[in-house]
C-alpha positions in Angstrom: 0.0 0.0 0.0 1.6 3.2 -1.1 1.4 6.3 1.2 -1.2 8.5 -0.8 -3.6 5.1 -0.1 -2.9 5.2 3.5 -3.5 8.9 3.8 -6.5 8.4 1.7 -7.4 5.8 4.5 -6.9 7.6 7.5 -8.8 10.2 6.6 -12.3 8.6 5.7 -12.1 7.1 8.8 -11.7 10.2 10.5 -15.1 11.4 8.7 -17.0 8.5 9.5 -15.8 9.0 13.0 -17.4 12.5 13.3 -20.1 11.6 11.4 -21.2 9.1 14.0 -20.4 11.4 16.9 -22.2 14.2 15.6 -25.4 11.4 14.5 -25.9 10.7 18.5 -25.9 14.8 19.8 -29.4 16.1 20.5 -29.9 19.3 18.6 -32.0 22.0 19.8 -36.0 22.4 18.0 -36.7 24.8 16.2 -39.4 26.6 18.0 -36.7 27.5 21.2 -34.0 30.1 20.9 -30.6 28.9 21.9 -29.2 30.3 25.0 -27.1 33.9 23.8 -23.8 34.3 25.4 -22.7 37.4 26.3 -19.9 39.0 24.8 -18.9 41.7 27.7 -18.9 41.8 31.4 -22.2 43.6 32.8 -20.3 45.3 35.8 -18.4 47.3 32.7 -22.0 49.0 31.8 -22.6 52.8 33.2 -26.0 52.0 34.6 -25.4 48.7 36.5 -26.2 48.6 40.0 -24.9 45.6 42.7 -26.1 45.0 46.0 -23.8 47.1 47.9 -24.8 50.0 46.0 -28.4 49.6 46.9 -28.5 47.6 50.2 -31.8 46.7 51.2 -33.5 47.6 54.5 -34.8 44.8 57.1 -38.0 45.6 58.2 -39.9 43.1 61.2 -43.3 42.5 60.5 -45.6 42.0 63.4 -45.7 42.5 66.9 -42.6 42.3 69.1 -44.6 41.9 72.6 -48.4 41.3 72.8 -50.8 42.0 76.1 -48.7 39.4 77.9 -45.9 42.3 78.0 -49.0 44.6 80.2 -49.7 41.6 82.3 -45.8 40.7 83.2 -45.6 44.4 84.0 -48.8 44.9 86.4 -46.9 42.2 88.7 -44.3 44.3 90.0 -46.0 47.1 90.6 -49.4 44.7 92.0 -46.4 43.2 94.5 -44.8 46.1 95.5 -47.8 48.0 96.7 -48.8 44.6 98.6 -45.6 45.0 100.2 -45.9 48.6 101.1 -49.5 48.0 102.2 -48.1 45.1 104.5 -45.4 47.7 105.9 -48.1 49.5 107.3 -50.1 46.5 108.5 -46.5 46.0 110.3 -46.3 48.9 112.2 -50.4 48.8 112.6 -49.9 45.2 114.3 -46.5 46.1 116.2 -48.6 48.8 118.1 -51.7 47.2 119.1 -49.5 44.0 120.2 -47.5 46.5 122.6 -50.7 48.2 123.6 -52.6 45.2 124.9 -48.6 43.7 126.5 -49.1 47.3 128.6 -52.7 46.3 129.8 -51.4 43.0 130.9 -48.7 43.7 133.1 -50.8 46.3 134.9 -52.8 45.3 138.1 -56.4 43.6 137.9 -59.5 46.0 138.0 -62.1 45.2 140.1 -65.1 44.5 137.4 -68.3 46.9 137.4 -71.5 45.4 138.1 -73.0 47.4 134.8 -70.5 47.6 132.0 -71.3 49.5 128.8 -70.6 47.1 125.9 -69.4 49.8 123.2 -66.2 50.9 126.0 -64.8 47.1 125.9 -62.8 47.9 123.4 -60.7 50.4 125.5 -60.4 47.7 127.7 -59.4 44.9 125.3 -56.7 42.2 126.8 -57.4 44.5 130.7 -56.9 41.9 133.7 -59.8 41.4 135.6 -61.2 39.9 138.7 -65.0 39.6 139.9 -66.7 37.5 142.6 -70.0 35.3 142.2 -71.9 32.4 141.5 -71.3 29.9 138.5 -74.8 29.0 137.1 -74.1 25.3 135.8 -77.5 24.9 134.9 -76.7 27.5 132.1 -73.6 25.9 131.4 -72.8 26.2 127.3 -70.0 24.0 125.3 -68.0 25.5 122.3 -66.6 23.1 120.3 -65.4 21.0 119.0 -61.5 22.7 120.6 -58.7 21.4 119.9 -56.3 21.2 122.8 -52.3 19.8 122.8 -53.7 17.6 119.9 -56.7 16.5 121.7 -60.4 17.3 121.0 -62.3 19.0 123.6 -64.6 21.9 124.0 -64.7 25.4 125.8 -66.6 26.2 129.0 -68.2 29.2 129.1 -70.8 29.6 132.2 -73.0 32.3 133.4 -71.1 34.1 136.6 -74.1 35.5 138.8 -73.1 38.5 140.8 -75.2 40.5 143.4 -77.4 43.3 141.6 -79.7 43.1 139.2 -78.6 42.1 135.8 -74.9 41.8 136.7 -74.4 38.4 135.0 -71.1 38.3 133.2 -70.2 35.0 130.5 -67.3 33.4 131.9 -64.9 31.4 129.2 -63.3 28.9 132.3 -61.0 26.8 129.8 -61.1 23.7 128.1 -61.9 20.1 128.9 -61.4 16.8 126.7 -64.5 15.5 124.7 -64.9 12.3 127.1 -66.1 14.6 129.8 -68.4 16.6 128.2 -71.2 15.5 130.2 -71.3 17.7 134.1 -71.8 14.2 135.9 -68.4 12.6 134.6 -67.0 16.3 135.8 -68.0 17.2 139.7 -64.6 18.5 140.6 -65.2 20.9 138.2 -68.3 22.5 139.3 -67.4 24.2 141.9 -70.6 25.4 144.2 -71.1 28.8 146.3 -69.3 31.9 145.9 -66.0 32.0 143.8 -63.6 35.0 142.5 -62.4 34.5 138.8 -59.7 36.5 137.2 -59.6 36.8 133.7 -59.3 38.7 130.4 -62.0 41.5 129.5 -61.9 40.5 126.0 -64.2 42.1 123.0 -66.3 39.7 120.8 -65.4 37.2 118.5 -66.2 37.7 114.9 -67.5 34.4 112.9 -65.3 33.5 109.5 -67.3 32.6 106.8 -66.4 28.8 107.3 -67.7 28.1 110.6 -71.3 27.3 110.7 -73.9 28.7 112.6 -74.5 28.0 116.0 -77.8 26.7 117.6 -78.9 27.5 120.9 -81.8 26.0 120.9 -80.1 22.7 120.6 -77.5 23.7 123.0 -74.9 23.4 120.0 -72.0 26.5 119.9 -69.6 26.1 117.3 -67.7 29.7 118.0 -68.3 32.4 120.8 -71.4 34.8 119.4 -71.2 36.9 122.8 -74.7 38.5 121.9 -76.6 35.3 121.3 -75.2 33.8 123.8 -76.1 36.5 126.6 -79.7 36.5 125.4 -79.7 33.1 125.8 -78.5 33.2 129.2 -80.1 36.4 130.4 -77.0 37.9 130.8 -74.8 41.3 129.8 -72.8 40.9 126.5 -69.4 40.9 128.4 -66.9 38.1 127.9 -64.2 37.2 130.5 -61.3 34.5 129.6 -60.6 32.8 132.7 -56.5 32.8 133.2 -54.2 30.5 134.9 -50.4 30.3 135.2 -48.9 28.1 132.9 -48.2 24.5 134.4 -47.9 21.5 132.8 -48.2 19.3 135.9 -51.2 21.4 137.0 -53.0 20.9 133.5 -52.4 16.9 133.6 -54.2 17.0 137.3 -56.6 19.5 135.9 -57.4 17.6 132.5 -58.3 14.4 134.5 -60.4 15.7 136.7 -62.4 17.5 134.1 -61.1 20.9 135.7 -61.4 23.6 132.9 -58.0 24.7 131.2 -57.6 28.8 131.3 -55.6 30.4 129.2 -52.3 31.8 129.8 -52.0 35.9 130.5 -50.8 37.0 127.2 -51.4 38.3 124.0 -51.9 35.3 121.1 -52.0 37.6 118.3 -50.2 36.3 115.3 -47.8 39.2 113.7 -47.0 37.6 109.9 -46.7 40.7 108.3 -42.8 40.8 108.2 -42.6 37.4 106.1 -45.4 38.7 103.7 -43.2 41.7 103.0 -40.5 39.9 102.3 -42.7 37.8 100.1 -44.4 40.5 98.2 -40.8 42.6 97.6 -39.2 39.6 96.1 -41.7 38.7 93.9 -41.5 42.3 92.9 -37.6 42.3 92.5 -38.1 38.5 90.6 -40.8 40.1 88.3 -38.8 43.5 87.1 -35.9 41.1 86.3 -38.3 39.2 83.9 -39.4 42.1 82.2 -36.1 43.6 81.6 -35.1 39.9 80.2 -38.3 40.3 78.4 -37.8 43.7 76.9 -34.3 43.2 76.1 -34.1 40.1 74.9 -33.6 40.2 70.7 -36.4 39.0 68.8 -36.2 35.3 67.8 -39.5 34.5 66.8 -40.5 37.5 64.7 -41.2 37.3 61.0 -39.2 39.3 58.7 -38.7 40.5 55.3 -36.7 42.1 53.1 -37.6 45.8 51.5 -35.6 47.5 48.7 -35.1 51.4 49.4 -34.3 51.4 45.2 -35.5 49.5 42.3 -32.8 47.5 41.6 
């Protein structure tokens, strides 16, 4: 084979070769224009404008803080006038408590026979003493009492003095439940002339949980000084019978069915310091929330994207 043959060769095979490659390439229809390329860079035109040129403005759409915000900030100012308000309950309560302490260390009064009800007041927490006659057939039980963990009830009888209608309500102590009834209890019904000392204290006032009482059924579930003196024909004054505290002597006292006094002092409770320290913290707690609150970068707020320029 001479060399114009093979030359002659080589090339119809190269034909057939691009022939065949250009047989299996999709061509583009007809009816769809062929991507243009462009010739020139379009950052090199006057009147193109990038991004950095005309930077867009974020802008938060909806509400940052909703009436949640209003409620979270009525707390601390709701707990810090509580805690003001119990300030002055503080000093309100730190001033009666001495004023009764200074009735109770001075010596006794000799009761009145006639005592006007509305001046008891002045008198509140006073030590007392009076002589008479306990009427047991008037005898009334408040109850039930609890006493050291034991359930009991309060004796209150009748104390006859001489005059006309100088009967006082004596509250003599307390006595266990299993003695309720006056025959399991002679030793404490004592007979003939006696001389109390007590408390001239004003009325109790009924919560709204306690129930009624009913005196015609001999039933007294708190002291209603007015119902009981009309039931018992006698003034509206109430007297706590006292007694010096002794364990020993309340044992002896409690078996025998011998009513329990109460010990000379003053059992108001005086909370007021822990609710102010209660209502300031809450207070202190809550401002710290709302400044978390207000400061805190939004996390959860939708946003979007506005163009100060066409671009």
């Amino acid at each position: 084979m001479t060399s114009k043959n093979l030359t002659h060769s080589f090339s119809s095979a190269a034909a057939g070769c691009r022939r065949f490659l250009f047989s299996k390439v999709r061509r583009w229809p007809k009816n769809i224009n062929r991507p243009v390329r462009f010739l020139h860079n379009p950052a090199d035109s006057p009147d193109f404008k990038s991004i950095v040129d005309n930077p867009p403005n974020l802008v938060r759409s909806g509400k940052r803080h909703g009436p949640g915000l209003i409620i979270l900030a009525l707390i601390p100012i709701t707990a810090f006038a509580l805690g003001s308000w119990q300030v002055l309950r503080l000093g309100w309560k730190t001033e009666l408590i001495a004023r009764f302490e200074d009735r109770l260390v001075r010596s006794p009064l000799s009761l009145p026979l006639h005592i006007d009800p509305s001046a008891i007041k002045d008198f509140d927490y006073r030590r007392v003493y009076a002589k008479g006659q306990f009427r047991h057939d008037r005898e009334m039980l408040i109850g039930p009492r609890m006493h050291d963990g034991k359930d009991g009830y309060l004796v209150v009888t009748p104390l006859e003095r001489e005059g006309d209608d100088s009967t006082i309500l004596v509250n003599r102590g307390w006595i266990p439940k299993k003695l309720k009834r006056q025959a399991d209890r002679k030793e404490g019904l004592p007979i003939g002339q006696v001389a109390i000392e007590g408390l001239l204290r004003e009325p109790w006032k009924k919560n709204m949980f306690t129930p009624d009482n009913k005196p015609e059924l001999g039933e007294f579930y708190f002291p209603d000084v007015e119902q009981m003196a009309q039931a018992t024909k006698s003034q509206p004054v109430w007297i706590e019978e006292v007694m010096e505290p002794d364990l020993l002597k309340a044992y002896d006292r409690e078996a025998k069915g011998i009513p329990i006094g109460r010990p000379a002092e003053v059992n108001l409770r005086n909370n007021h310091t822990q609710y102010i320290f209660t209502w300031y913290a809450l207070s202190a707690a809550t401002t710290i929330m709302l400044w978390m609150v207000v400061r805190r970068p939004p996390t959860d707020i939708a946003r979007r994207i506005r163009q100060n320029k066409e671009w």
